[in-house]
C-alpha positions in Angstrom: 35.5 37.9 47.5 31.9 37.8 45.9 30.3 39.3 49.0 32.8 42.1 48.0 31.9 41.8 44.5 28.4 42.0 45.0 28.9 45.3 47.1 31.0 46.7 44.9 28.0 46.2 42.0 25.3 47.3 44.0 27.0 50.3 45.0 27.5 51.1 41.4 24.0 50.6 40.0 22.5 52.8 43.0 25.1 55.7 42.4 24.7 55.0 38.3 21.5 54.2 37.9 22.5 51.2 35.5 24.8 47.9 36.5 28.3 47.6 35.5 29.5 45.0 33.2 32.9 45.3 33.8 35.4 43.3 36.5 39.1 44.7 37.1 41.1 42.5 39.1 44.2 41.6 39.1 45.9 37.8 39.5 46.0 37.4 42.7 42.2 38.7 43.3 41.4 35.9 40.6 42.8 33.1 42.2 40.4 34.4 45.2 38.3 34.6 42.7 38.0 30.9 41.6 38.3 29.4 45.2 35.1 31.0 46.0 33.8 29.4 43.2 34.7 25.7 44.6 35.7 23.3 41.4 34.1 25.9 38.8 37.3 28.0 38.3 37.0 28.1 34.3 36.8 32.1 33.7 34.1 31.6 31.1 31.7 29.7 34.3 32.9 33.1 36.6 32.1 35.4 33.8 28.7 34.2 33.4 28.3 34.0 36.9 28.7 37.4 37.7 27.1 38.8 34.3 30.3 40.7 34.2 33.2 40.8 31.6 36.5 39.9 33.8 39.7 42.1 32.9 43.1 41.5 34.6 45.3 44.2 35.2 48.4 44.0 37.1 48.4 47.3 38.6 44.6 46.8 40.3 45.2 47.0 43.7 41.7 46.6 44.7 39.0 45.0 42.6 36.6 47.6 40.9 33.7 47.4 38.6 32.6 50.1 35.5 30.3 50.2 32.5 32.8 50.2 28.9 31.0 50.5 25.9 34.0 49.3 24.1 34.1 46.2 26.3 35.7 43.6 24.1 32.6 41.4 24.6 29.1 41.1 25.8 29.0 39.7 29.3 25.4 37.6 29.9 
């Protein structure tokens, strides 16, 4: 999951020229999610992590990542 993660960044900032700060995946992709993450499953530890904001939504089939100025908080 964060191999595909990371491709999914890098393939943003090179077609984008800037890095996303957004997440979408839904539950099931976050329980994948925090077992790659190996006893660190708190969201908070994932979110600064991956330096993105992490949004569920149930209708995400596949994980995705975009830049939202109106992202509900800064992710560092």
């Amino acid at each position: 999951m964060l191999s595909f993660i990371y491709r999914l960044c890098r393939d943003f900032e090179r077609d984008m020229g800037y890095a996303p700060n957004v997440l979408f995946i839904n539950p099931g992709h976050l329980a994948s999610l925090r077992d790659s993450f190996a006893g660190e499953a708190d969201l908070e530890v994932i979110r600064q992590r991956l330096g993105l904001e992490v949004l569920l939504r149930a209708d995400a089939v596949h994980p995705s990542v975009n830049w939202l100025l109106s992202a509900s908080r800064k992710a560092v």
